[in-house]
C-alpha positions as CSV (number, residue, x, y, z in Angstrom):
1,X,-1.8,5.4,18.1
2,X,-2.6,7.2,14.9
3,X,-4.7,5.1,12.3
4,X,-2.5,4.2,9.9
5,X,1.4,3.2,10.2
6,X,3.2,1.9,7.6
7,X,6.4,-0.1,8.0
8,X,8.5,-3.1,5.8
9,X,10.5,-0.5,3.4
10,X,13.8,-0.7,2.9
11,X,16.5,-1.1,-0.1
12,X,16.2,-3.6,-2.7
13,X,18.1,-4.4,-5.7
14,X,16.4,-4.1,-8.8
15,X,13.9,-7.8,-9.5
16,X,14.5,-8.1,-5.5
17,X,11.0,-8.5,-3.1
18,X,10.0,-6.3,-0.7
19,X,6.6,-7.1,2.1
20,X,5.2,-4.1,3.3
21,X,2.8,-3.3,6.3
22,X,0.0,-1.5,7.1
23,X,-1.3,-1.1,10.9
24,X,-4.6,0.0,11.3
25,X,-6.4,1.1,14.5
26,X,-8.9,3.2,15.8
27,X,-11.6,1.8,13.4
28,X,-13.4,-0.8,11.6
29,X,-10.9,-2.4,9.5
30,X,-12.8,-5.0,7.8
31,X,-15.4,-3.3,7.1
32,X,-13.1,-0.5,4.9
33,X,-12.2,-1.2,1.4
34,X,-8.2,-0.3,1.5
35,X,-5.4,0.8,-0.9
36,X,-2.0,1.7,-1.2
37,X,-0.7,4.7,-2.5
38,X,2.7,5.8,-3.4
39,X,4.5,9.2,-3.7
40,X,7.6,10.8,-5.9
41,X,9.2,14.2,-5.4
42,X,7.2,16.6,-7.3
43,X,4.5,14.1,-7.8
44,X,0.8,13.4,-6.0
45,X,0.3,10.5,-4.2
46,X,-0.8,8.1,-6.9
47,X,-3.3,5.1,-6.3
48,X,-1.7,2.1,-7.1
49,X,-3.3,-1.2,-5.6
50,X,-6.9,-1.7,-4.2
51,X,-8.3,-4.4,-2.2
52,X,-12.4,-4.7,-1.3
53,X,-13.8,-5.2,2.3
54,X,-13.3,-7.8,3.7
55,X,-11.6,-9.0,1.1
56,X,-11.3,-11.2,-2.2
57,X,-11.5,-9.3,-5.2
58,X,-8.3,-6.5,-5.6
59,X,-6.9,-4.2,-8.6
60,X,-3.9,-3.0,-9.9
61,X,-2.3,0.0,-12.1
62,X,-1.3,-1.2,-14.5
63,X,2.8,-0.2,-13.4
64,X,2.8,-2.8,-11.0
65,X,0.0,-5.5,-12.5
66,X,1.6,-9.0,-12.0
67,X,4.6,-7.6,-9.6
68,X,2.9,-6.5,-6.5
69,X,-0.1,-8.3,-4.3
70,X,-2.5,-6.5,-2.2
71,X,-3.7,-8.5,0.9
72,X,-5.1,-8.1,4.0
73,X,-5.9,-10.3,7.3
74,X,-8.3,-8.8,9.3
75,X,-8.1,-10.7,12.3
76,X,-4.7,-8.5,12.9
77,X,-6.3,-5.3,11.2
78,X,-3.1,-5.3,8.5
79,X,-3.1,-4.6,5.2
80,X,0.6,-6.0,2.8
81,X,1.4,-5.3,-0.1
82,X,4.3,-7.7,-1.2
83,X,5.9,-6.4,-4.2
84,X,8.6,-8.8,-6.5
85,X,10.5,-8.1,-9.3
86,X,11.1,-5.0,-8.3
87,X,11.8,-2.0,-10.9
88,X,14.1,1.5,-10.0
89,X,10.6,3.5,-11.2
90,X,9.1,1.5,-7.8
91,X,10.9,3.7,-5.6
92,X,8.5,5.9,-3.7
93,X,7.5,6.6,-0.7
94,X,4.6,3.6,0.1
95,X,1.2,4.6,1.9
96,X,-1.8,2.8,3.0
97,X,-5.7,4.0,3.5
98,X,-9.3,3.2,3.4
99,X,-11.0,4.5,0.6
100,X,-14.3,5.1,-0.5
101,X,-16.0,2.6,-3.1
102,X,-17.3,5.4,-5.3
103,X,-14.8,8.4,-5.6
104,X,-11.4,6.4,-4.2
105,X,-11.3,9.0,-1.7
106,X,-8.7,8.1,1.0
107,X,-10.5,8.5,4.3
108,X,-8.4,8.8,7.2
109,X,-5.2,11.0,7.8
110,X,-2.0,9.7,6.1
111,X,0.9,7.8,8.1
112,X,4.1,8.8,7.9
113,X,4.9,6.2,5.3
114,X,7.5,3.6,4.7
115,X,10.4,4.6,1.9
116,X,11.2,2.1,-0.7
117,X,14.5,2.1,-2.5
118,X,15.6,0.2,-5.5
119,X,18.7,0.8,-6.5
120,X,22.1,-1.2,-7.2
């Protein structure tokens, strides 16, 4: 089982909702701050929602402040990130990891991902 796998993507039409997951394993989860990330052809992975260990207080770029929610229950070791209203720039390929509190630094190898399309 590799740490991280990321599932819940899909199609949407544009202001539709999408929930994604994130299945962590193989360490600690609530005692990880987490994040997801999200990646464009020709583009970095870009940091785009945060949520603290073991939970409570979470931030947003400011792309996706008041459409997506960060959440995570740690009694299943899962972190979602349920995203409304839904925008054509969202599409991306989505990503979870932990991070470090001081640098952001994502700590454990990357999934594989979950691609999110919005499109008509």
């Amino acid at each position: 089982q590799a740490p991280l796998v990321e599932s819940g993507g899909g199609l949407a039409q544009p202001g539709g909702s999408l929930r994604l997951s994130c299945a962590a394993s193989r360490f600690s989860f609530a005692l990880y701050n987490m994040a997801w990330y999200r990646q464009v052809p020709a583009k970095e992975r870009e940091l785009i929602a945060s949520i603290e260990s073991p939970g409570g207080n979470s931030n947003y770029v400011d792309a996706v402040k008041g459409r997506f929610t960060i959440s995570r229950d740690n009694a299943q070791d899962t972190l979602y990130l349920q995203m409304d209203s839904l925008k054509p720039e969202d599409t991306a390929v989505y990503y979870c990891n932990a991070v470090s509190t001081s640098t952001t630094l994502p700590l454990f190898p990357w999934g594989q991902g979950t691609q999110v399309t919005v499109s008509t």
